[in-house]
C-alpha positions in Angstrom: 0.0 0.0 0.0 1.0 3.2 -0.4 2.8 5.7 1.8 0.5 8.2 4.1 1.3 11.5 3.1 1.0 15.1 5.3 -1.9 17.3 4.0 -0.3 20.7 2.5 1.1 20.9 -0.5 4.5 23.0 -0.4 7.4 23.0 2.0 7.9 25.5 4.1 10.5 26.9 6.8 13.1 24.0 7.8 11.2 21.4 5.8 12.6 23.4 2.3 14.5 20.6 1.1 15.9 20.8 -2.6 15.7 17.0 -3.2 15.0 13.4 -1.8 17.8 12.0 -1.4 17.6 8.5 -4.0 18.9 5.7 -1.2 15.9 7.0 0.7 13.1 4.5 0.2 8.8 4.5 0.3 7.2 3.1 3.9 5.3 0.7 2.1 2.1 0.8 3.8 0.4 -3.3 3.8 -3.5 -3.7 4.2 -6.6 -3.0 1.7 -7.1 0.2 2.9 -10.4 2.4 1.5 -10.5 6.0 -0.1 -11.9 7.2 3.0 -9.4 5.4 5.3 -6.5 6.4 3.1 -7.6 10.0 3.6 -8.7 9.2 7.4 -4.8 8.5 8.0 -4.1 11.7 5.9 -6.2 13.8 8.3 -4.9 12.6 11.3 -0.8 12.5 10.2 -1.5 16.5 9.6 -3.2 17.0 13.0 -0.6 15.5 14.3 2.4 16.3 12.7 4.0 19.7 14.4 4.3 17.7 17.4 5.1 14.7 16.0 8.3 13.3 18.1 7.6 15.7 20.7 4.3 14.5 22.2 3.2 10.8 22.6 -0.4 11.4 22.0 -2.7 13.1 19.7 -6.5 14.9 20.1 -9.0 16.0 17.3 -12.2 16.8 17.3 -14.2 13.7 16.4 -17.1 15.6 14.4 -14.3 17.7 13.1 -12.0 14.8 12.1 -15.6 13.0 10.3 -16.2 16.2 8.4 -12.9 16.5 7.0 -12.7 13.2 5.7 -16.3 13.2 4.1 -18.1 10.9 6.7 -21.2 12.6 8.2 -20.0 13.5 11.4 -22.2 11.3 13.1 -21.7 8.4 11.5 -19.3 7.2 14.0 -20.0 3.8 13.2 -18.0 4.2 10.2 -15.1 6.2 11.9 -14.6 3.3 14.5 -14.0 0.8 11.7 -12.0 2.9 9.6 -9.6 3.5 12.8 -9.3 -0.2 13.7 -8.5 -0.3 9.7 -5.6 1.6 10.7 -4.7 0.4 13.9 -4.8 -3.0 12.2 -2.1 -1.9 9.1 1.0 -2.7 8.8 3.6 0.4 7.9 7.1 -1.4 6.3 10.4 0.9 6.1 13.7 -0.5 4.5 16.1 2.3 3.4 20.1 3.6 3.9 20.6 5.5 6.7 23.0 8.4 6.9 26.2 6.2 7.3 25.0 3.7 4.0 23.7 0.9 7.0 20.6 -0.8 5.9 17.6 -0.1 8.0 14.2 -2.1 8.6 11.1 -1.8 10.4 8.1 -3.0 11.4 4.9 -1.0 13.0 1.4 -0.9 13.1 0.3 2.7 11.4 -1.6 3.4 14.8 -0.4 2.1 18.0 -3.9 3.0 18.9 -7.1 5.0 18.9 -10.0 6.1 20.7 -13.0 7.8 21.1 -14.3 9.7 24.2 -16.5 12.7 24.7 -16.3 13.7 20.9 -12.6 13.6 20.9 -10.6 11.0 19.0 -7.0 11.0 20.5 -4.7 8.8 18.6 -0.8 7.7 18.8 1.8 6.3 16.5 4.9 4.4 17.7 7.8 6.0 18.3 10.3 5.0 15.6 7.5 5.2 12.8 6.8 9.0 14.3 10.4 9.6 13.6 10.0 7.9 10.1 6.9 10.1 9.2 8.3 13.5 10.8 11.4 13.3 8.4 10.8 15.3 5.2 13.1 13.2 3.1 10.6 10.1 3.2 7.7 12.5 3.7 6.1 15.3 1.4 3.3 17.4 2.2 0.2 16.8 0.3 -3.1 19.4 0.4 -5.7 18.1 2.4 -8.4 19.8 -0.1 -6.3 17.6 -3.2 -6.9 14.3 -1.9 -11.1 15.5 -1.9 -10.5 15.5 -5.9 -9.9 11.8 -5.6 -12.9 9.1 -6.0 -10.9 6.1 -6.7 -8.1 4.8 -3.7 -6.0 3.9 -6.5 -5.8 6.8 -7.8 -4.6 8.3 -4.2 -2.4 5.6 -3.7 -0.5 6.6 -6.8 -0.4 10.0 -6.2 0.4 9.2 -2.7 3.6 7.5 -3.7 4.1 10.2 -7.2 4.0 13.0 -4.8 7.4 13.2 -2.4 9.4 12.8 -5.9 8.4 15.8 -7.4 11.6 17.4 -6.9 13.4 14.5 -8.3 11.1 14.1 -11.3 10.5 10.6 -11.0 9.7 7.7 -8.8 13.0 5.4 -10.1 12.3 2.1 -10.8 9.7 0.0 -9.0 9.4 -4.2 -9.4 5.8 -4.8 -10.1 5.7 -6.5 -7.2 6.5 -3.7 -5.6 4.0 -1.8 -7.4 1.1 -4.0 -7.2 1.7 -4.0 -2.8 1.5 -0.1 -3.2 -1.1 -0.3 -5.1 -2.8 -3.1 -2.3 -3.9 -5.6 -5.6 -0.4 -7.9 -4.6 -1.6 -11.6 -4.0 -4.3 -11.3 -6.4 -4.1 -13.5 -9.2 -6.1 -11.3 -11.8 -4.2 -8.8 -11.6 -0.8 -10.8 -12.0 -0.9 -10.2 -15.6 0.3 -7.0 -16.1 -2.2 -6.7 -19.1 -4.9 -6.3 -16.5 -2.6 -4.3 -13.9 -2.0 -1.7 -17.0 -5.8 -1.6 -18.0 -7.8 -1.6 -14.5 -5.3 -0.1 -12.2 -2.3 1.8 -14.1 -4.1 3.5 -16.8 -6.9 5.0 -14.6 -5.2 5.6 -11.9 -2.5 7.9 -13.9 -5.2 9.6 -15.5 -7.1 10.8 -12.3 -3.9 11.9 -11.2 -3.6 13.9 -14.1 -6.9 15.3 -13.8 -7.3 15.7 -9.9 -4.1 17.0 -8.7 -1.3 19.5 -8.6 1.1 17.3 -11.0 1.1 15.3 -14.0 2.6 11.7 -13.6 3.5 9.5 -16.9 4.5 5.5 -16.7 7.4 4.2 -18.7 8.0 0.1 -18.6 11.3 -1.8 -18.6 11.2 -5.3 -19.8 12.8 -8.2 -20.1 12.2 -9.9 -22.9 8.6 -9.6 -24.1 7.7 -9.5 -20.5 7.5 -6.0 -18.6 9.2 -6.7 -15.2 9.2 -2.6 -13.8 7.8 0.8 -13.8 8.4 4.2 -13.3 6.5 7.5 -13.2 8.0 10.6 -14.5 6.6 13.9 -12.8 5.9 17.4 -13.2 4.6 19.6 -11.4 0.3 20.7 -13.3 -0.1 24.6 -14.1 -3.7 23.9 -14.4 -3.6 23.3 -10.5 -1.9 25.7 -8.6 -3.1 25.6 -5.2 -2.8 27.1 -1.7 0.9 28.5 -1.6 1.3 28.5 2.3 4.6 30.6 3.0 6.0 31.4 6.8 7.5 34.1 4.8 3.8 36.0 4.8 4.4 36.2 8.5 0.5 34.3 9.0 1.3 33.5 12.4 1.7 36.9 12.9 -1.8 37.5 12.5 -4.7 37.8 15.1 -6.7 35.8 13.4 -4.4 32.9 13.3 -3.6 33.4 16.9 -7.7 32.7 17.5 -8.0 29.8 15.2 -5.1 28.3 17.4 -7.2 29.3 20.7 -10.1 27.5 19.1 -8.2 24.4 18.9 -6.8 24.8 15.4 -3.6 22.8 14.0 -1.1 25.4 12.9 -1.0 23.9 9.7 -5.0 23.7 9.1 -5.0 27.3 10.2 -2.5 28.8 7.5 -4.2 26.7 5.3 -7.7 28.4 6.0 -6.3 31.8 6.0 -4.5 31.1 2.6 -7.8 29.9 0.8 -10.1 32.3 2.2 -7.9 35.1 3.2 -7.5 37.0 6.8 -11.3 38.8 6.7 -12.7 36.0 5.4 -11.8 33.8 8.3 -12.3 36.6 10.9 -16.1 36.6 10.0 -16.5 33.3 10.4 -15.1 33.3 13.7 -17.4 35.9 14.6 -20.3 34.4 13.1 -19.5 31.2 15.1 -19.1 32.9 18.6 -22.5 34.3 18.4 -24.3 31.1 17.8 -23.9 30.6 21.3 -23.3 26.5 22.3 -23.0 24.3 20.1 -21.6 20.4 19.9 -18.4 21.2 17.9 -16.9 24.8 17.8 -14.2 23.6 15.7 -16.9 21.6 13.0 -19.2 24.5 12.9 -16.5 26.1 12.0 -15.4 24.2 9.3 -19.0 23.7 7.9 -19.1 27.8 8.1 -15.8 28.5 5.8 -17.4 25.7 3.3 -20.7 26.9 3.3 -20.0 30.5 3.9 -22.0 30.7 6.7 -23.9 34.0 6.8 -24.2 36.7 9.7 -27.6 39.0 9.9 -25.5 41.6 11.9 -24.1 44.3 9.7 -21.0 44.5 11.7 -20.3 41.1 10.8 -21.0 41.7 6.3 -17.3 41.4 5.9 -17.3 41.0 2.1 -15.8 38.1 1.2 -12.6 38.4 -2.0 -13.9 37.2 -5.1 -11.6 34.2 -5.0 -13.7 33.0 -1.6 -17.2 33.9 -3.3 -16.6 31.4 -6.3 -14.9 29.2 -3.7 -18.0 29.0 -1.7 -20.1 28.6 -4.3 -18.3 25.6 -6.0 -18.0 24.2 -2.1 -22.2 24.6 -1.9 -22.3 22.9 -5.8 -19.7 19.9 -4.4 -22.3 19.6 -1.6 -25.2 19.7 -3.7 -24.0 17.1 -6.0 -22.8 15.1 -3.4 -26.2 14.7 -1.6 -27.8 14.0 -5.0 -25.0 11.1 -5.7 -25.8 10.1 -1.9 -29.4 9.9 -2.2 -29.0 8.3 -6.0 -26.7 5.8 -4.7 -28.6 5.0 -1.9 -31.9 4.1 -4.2 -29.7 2.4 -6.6 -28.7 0.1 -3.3 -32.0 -0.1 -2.2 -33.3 -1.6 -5.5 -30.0 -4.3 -6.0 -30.8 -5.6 -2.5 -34.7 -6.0 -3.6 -33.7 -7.5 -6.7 -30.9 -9.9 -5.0 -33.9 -10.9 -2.5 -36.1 -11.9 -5.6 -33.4 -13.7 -6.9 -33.1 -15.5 -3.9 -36.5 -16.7 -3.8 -36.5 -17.6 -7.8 -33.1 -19.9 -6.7 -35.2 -21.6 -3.7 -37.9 -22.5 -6.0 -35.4 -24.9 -8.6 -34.6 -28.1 -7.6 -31.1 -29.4 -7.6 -30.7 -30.3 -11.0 -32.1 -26.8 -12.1 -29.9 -25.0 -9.8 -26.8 -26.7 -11.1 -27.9 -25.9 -14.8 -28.8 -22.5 -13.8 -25.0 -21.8 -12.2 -23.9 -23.8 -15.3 -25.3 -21.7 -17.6 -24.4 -18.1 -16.1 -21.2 -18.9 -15.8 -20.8 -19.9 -19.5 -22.0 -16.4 -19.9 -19.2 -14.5 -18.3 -16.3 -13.2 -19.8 -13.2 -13.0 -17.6 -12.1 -15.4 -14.9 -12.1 -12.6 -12.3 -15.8 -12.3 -12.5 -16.1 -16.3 -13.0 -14.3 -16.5 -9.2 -16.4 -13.7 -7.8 -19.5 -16.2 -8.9 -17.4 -19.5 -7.6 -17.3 -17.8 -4.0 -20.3 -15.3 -3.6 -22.9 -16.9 -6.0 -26.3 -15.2 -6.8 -24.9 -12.9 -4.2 -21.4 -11.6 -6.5 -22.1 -8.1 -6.2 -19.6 -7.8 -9.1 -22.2 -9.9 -11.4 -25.2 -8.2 -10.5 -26.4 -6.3 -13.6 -25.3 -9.6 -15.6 -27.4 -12.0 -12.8 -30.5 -9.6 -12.7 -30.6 -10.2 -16.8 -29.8 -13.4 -16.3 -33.2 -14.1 -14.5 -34.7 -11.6 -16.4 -34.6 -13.5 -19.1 -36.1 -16.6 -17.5 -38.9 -14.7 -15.4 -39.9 -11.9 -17.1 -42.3 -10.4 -14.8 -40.0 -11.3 -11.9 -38.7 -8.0 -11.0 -41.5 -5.6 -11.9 -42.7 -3.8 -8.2 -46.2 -4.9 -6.7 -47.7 -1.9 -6.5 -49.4 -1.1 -3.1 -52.5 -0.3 -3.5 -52.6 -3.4 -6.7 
């Protein structure tokens, strides 16, 4: 899997480095970890990360932490799993030190987590702290970049693209190598690099391209006929300039930033905020937010009212907002908009696969043996690759990977099957 990456995107102060050094190697992170738990560790690693190797544990807000990942902030269901996720991953370094020795290592990406009174306070073990504090293994990626993403492959290669910007490409990776970054190793589809190159290279370079701040391209060594390693070359994208965060502005200077860090702000998230929306901007909202008297999270409604750009009725507080923040704001409330409307589709669209997989069930129960055999017979004569053949071997009428293909299926022998009993029928 690939390496978890800080959330800003440039350098700054004593982490200005011109290069990564080339005997410095990846963390390989192990596990099938999801989009949202790949950003999850994200999230935390740049809460975290100013005090790093100087504290032993960590505190966010919980409804904070949810909201900046894309969870609803109460689904805290889904924010316990995704922590165990992490607690449960394996982080791998093997690199040269600073004297040429070999070095490896072993940790869990979490030592642990937790969840009390709406706080989540985390930890990482010490040696991997002092792997992932050191900014020639680590870059800085922007926490609003990794939103762009909708595919964990895609993340993972940018992930792992990212820290050798500076270099302008990754070197040479085994596939093997690849495919654990990439979390497909041990799977026997994607062994043949034919299927590697059309379901997880090819798509996961072009989101890349499209999504984030650089532009990746693959080149293939081989030996023979056979392609043994890649690389990705990278540049930096003009198309996606973003959020040049510079100690040189003298932001911590400012009042403002001095309240965000009173609120409970990281000193990275708040020259982040004050970068994108700019120093009135920010100022308002913290106004706006102190007048709405209690409420669960300070810090989330906070968030929520630099997204949504939360509006004031006192005139004192009609701080007009730059233009920059206005279309901001707007694209934020349009993300939002089409995000519920995805939810809610998605949502009907799951809905209506699990009545159709329980009408498939029945129409199963109702064939005798012989049928049933002929039926499974039959379907799987009907598929076309052996990764969706498995998927059938091991889930059944249940392969959610087959469903379209088994709702036709049975289509086909009950027509009327599927069509909804109306109600009042």
């Amino acid at each position: 899997m690939p390496e978890t990456k800080l959330n800003l995107d440039r350098l700054s102060g004593a982490l200005r480095r011109e290069a990564v050094k080339k005997n410095v190697a990846a963390i390989h992170i192990s596990g099938k970890l999801t989009l949202l738990q790949r950003k999850l560790s994200n999230v935390l690693l740049l809460n975290a990360y100013d005090a790093l190797t100087s504290a032993t544990t960590h505190t966010i807000d919980a409804r904070t932490l949810a909201m900046m990942v894309g969870y609803n902030s109460n689904d805290f269901d889904t924010l316990r799993s995704s922590l165990r996720a992490l607690a449960e991953t394996v982080a791998e370094w093997d690199m040269l030190d600073e004297k040429g020795r070999q070095e490896w290592g072993v940790s869990s990406l979490l030592s642990f987590a937790k969840l009390k009174g709406g706080v989540c306070e985390y930890a990482y073990s010490p040696a991997l702290a002092q792997k992932l504090y050191d900014p020639k293994i680590y870059a800085l990626i922007n926490v609003q970049i990794q939103k762009n993403f909708s595919s964990g492959h895609g993340l993972a290669l940018y992930e792992n693209c990212y820290r050798f910007v500076r270099t302008g490409s990754t070197g040479w990776w085994s596939l093997d190598v690849f495919r654990k970054l990439m979390g497909v190793d041990g799977s026997d589809y994607y062994s043949s690099f034919k299927h590697l190159n059309a379901k997880i290279i090819k798509p996961a370079v072009a989101e890349v391209n499209k999504s984030s701040d650089i532009l990746v391209e693959a080149d293939f060594q081989k030996k023979g006929r056979t392609v043994t390693d890649i690389r990705f070359r990278i540049k930096g994208n003009p198309q996606k300039a973003m959020f040049q965060i510079d100690d040189s502005d003298g932001v911590r200077n400012l009042p403002v930033y001095k309240k965000l860090l009173k609120q409970g702000v990281s000193d990275r998230l708040a020259r982040q905020w004050i970068a994108e929306h700019g120093e009135d901007y920010v100022q308002q909202k913290l106004e706006y937010v102190s007048g709405q008297g209690s409420v669960k999270s300070a810090l989330g409604y906070l968030s929520a009212a630099l997204r949504d750009d939360y509006q004031s009725n006192s005139p004192e507080n009609d701080v007009e907002p730059s233009p920059e923040a206005k279309e901001a704001a707007r694209l934020r409330r349009l993300e939002k908009y089409e995000e519920d409307q995805a939810y809610a589709k998605r949502a009907a669209e799951r809905s209506e696969r699990s009545r159709m997989f329980a009408i498939v069930e029945k129409l199963v129960s109702r064939r005798n043996p012989t049928q049933r055999d002929a039926d499974k017979r039959l379907f799987m004569a009907g598929l076309e690759n052996e990764l969706d053949r498995e998927h059938f071997r091991t889930h059944g009428w249940r392969s959610g990977l087959n469903a379209s293909k088994i709702f036709e299926f049975w289509e086909d022998l009950e027509p009327e099957a599927f069509i909804p009993v109306s109600k009042d029928a």
